[in-house]
C-alpha angles and dihedrals in degrees: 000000000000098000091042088057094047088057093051097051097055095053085050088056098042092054096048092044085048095048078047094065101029089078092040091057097042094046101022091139085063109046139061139201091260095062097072127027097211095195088046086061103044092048089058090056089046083052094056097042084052096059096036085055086047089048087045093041092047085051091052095051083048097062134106105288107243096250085052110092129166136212132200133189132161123196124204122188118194107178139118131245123206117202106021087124092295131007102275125189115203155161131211141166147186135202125205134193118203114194119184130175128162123199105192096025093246098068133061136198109199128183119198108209108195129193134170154147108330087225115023121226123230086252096049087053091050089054100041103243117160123257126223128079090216117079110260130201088234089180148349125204141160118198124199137177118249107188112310087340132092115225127202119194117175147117124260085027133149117239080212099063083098103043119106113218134193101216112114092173115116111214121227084196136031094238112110092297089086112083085020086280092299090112092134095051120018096037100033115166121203140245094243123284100061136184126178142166132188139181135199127198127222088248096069093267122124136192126206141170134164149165144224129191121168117256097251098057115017106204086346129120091300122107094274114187122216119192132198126193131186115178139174119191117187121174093269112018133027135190130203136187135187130192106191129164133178115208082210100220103250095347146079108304110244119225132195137175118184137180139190142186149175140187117186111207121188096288107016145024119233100217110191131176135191127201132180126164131189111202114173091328094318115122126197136167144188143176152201144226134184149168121201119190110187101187113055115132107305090339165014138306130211137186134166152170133196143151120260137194107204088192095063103021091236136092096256130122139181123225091251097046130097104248115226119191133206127212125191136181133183141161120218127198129172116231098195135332090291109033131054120180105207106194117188161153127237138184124200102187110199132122087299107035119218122213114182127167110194133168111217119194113203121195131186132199 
C-alpha cells in the first residue's frame, strides 16, 4: 500500500510541476517569477495525496479482520395447502446472516441474523421459515476448546449445538419429520442462557451435556433444562441416544428420552427416531421413519413418515389420544454451487387433513 501510494504520489506531482512550466514557456514576455510559487503548488498536491492515503489507510484498518467471514442465504416457497380451513396459495421467504470470527484459531464467536415474511403464511409456518420483515439477532455463541472437548456458551442456544445425532434424513417441512421426530430430545433447544460441551473419541463414540436457564433467573426458581447425549458413528450405521428434563419452575418436570438411528445401503439410508415423554404421570410417545436416496438424476429423493400432534406441534401422543400421522416427499437437485430448487408433497392428517404440494428454491452466498 505504501509503495502503491508513493507512486501515486509521485504521478499526481509530475503532472501539476509540468502544467507549472507549460504557461511560463507560451507567454514568457508576460509573466514574472513573481506571478506562480511553484513549491507552494506542489505542496498542495502532496497535501491532497496525503489525506486521501490516510482516508484509504483508515478504510483499510476498518475492514473485516481476516479471521472474520460472512454467509448469506435466502430461502423462497411457492406452494398451495388444502384443508387448512380453506385452500390457500402462497410465497415466503427468509433471509439469514451467518457472522463468524475466531481469536486464538481454535475458538470461534458466531451471530445468526434472521428475516422473513411481516405476516407467515400457513405454508411458511409448515416449512419453518423465519417472520418478520426487520433483521433479528436469532442467536450468539462463542465455542472453545476445554481440554479434548468443544464448549459452547450463548443465548438463544440450543443445548443441542453439541449433540451428535444419528439422523441422515433432510426434511422438505419443519413437522416431526425434521430431527427424525426427536425434536424434544435430540434436538433439544434451550430456554435462553446455554452452555454445552461435548467430546468425541477417537473410536466413533461421543459424550455431551448442557444446560438452559432463562435470562431473567439462571438455576433459580424458573423452568431450567438439562440435556444429556450419548452417540456412536461407524462408516455405515450410527446410533444416538438423549436423556433431557425440564424441573419445570413451579410446575410438573418434564422428562424425555429419544433415540435415533441410520443404516446407508447401497442406494439408500434408512433413517429411524423414537421418542417417549413423562409430564406429571402422563406418558406419550412418537416416532419417526425415513428413506434417503442420494443418487437419483441430477439429484435426491426423500421420503418420509411420522406421527404428528397438531395440538402441540410435536410427534407425541398420549394412550388415550387419537395418533395422526404426517408424510412428506420431496426431490432436491442443485442448479448450480449456489442455488438448489427443492420441489414436494406433503400430508397433515387431523380432523381436518391437510394436503399441500410447494416448490421451494434455496440460495447461498
Amino acid at each position: 500500500m505504501r509503495k502503491f501510494m508513493k507512486l501515486f504520489k509521485s504521478l499526481l506531482v509530475a503532472p501539476a510541476s509540468l502544467g507549472l512550466l507549460a504557461p511560463m514557456a507560451v507567454t514568457a514576455n508576460e509573466v514574472t517569477i513573481n506571478d506562480f510559487n511553484a513549491a507552494e503548488e506542489i505542496a498542495v498536491t502532496n497535501s491532497r495525496v496525503d489525506g486521501l492515503e490516510a482516508r484509504l489507510n483508515n478504510f483499510e484498518a476498518g475492514g473485516f479482520s481476516e479471521t472474520t467471514t460472512a454467509s448469506f442465504s435466502v430461502d423462497a416457497v411457492l406452494g398451495a395447502i388444502d384443508g387448512a380451513s380453506s385452500e390457500t396459495t402462497s410465497l415466503d421467504y427468509q433471509f439469514n446472516i451467518g457472522l463468524s470470527t475466531s481469536f486464538t484459531g481454535e475458538d470461534s464467536l458466531d451471530i445468526a441474523i434472521d428475516s422473513g415474511n411481516t405476516t407467515q403464511s400457513v405454508l411458511g409456518t409448515t416449512v419453518g421459515f423465519d417472520s418478520g420483515n426487520t433483521l433479528s439477532v436469532d442467536g450468539v455463541t462463542y465455542s472453545f476448546p476445554v481440554g479434548g472437548a468443544t464448549m459452547v456458551v450463548g443465548d438463544a442456544t440450543d443445548i443441542s449445538t453439541t449433540f451428535t445425532g444419528a439422523c441422515v434424513y433432510s426434511a422438505f417441512t419443519d413437522l416431526t419429520p425434521d430431527d427424525c421426530g426427536t425434536g424434544n430430545s435430540l434436538g433439544v433447544g434451550g430456554s435462553a442462557v446455554t452452555a454445552s460441551i461435548g467430546y468425541e473419541f477417537d473410536s466413533g463414540f461421543s459424550l455431551a451435556g448442557g444446560i438452559s436457564s432463562p435470562e431473567t433467573e439462571i438455576l433459580g426458581d424458573a423452568a431450567d433444562v438439562y440435556g444429556l447425549n450419548a452417540a456412536y458413528s461407524a462408516d455405515a450405521y450410527g446410533l444416538a441416544l438423549a436423556y433431557v428434563t425440564d424441573d419445570g419452575g413451579t410446575g410438573a418436570d418434564t422428562t424425555t428420552w429419544g433415540f435415533q438411528g441410520y443404516y446407508t445401503f447401497d442406494i439408500a439410508s434408512l433413517s429411524v427416531g423414537y421418542e417417549t415423554q413423562e409430564t406429571g404421570g402422563t406418558d406419550s410417545t412418537g416416532y419417526f421413519v425415513g428413506l434417503s436416496f442420494p443418487e437419483v438424476g441430477p439429484g435426491s429423493v426423500e421420503v418420509a413418515a411420522a406421527t404428528y400432534n397438531a395440538t402441540d406441534g410435536d410427534g407425541l401422543f398420549a394412550d388415550s389420544d387419537t395418533e395422526y400421522m404426517v408424510y412428506e416427499a420431496s426431490y432436491s437437485y442443485p442448479v448450480n454451487d449456489g442455488m438448489t430448487i427443492t420441489p414436494g408433497v406433503f400430508l397433515i392428517e387431523g380432523t381436518t387433513d391437510q394436503t399441500g404440494v410447494a416448490v421451494k428454491t434455496s440460495f447461498s452466498f
